[in-house]
N, C-alpha and C positions, 0 to 999 in steps of 0.2 A: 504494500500500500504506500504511495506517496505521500511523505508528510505535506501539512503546510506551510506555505511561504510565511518567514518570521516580517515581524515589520523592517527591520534595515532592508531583507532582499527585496521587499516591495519598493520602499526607496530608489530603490538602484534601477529592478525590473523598471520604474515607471521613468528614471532619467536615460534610462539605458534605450528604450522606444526611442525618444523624443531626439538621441543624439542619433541613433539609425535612419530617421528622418530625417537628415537634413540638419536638424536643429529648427524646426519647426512642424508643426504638428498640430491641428483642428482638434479639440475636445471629443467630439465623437470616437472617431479613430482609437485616440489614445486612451481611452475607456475601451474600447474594444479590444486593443491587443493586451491591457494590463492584466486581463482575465478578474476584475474585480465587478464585485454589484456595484450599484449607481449611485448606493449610500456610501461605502467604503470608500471608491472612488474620489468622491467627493472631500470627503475627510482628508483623503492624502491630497489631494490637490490642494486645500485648504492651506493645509501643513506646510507644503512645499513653496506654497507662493508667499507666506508669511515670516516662513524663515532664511527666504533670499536663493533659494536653489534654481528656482523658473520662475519667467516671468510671462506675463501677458500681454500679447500685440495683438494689437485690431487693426486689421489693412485699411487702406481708402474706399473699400467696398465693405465695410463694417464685418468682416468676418474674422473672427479668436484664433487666433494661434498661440501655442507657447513652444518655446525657447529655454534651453538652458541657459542660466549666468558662470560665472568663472566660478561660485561656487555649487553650480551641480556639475562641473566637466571634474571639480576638485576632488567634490562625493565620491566620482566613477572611478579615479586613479588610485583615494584612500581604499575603498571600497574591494579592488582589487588585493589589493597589499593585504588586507586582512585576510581574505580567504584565500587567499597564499600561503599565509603563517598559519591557517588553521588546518588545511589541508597538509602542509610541511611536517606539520605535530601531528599528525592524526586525533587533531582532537577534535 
C-alpha cells in the first residue's frame, strides 16, 4: 500500500509542477496535477502565497497564473538535499 504524501512533499510536489511549467501555471491545472481535493489544495496554496514561495500574476487578459519566487526555486534545491541525506542514512 502506498503511504501518504507528508506535508513538506506536498510542498515541493506542488513547487515542483509549477517549475515543470515553465514557471507558470493556471490554478486549474495545478490542482489537477497536485493530486489534492479542492479544500486541501486551497490551504496549501494559501500557505505558499503567504509565506513568499509563489506568487500571483494576472495577464492583460485577466487570467491567474503562478510562478515561483527565489524562495520556492530555494525550497526545491533544500528540498533535495534533505532526501538525499535521508535516503544516504537509510532513514
Amino acid at each position: 500500500m502506498k503511504r501518504k504524501r507528508d506535508r513538506l512533499e506536498v510542498i515541493y510536489d506542488i513547487l515542483k509542477i509549477i517549475r515543470h511549467y515553465n514557471n507558470s501555471i493556471k490554478p486549474t491545472p495545478l490542482l489537477r496535477y497536485s493530486n489534492l481535493s479542492s479544500q486541501s489544495f486551497s490551504e496549501y496554496l494559501s500557505e505558499l502565497l503567504k509565506k513568499g514561495f509563489i506568487k500571483e500574476i494576472i495577464d492583460e487578459n485577466g487570467r491567474k497564473f503562478f510562478t515561483l519566487t527565489d524562495k520556492g526555486f530555494e525550497y526545491l534545491e533544500k528540498y533535495k538535499l534533505i532526501i538525499g541525506f535521508i535516503n544516504e542514512f537509510e532513514l
